[in-house]
N, C-alpha and C positions, 0 to 999 in steps of 0.2 A: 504494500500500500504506500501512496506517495500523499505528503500531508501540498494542499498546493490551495492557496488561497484561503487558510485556516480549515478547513476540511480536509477528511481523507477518501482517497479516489483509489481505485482498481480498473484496471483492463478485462473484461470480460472477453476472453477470446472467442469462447463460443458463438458469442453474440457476434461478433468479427468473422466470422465463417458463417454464420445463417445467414447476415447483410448479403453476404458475398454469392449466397446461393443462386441459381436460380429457379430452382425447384428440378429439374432435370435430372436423371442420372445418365451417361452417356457408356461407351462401353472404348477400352484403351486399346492400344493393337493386341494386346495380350488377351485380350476376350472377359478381362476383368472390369465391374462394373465402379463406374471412379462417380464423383462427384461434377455438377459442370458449374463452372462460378462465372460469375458475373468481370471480363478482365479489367473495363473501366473502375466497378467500385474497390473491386480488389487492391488496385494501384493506389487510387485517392484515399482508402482507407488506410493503405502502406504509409503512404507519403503525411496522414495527418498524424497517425500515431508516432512516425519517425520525427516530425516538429515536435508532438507534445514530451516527448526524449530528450529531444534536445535542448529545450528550453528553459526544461525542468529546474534544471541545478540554476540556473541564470534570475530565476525568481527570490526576492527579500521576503520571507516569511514572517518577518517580525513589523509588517506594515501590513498585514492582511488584509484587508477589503482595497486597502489604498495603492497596493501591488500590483492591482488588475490595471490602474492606467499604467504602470511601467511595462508591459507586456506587450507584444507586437501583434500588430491585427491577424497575421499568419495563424503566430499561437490562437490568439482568441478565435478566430474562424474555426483551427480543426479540434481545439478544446470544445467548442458549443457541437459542433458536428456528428464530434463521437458520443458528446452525450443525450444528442437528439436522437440515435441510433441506437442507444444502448451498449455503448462499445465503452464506456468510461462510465460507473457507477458510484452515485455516492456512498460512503459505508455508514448507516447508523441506524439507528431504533427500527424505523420504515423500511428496511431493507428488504423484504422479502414482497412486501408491497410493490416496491418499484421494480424490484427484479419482474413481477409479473405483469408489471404498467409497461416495459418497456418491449417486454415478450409479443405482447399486443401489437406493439408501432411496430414490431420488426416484421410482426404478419402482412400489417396492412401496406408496406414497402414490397414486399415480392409481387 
């Protein structure tokens, strides 16, 4: 868990590979049946979670809410992104609530 703007946040991968789905399954030259993902959101999902990595350590935690104007709109676009997808969850009390609020939005994206 990474503490980023006085809360604490996690990567939900799963939720990162359903975005990605596209409900398909396809079959490989091996006759084995694979997954078939979406390559655009795959990428843009790659590319927001690699920002929110990189940024991470560059944020002052000890100025919490006031931290967010020192951030770059790149971060702030793929930090709102992934948590509009379900790809980056808050951790607390409501947890299991939103884990299933976001289950939801990830349906109604495929």
């Amino acid at each position: 868990m990474a503490e980023i703007f006085g809360k604490n946040y996690y990567l939900d991968l799963d939720a990162a590979v359903a975005v990605c789905k596209t409900g398909d399954n396809i079959q490989d030259e091996d006759g084995k049946d694979v997954i078939e993902i979406n390559v655009f959101k795959y990428e843009m999902i790659k590319m927001a979670i690699d920002r929110i990595l990189g940024e991470i350590d560059e944020v002052d935690e000890e100025m919490g809410i006031f931290a967010q104007k020192n951030t770059s709109v790149s971060f702030r676009l793929a930090f709102n992104t992934l948590i509009k997808y379900g790809i980056i969850i808050e951790e607390n009390e409501d947890n299991e609530w939103k884990i299933k609020k976001h289950r939801k939005i990830r349906r109604c994206f495929k």
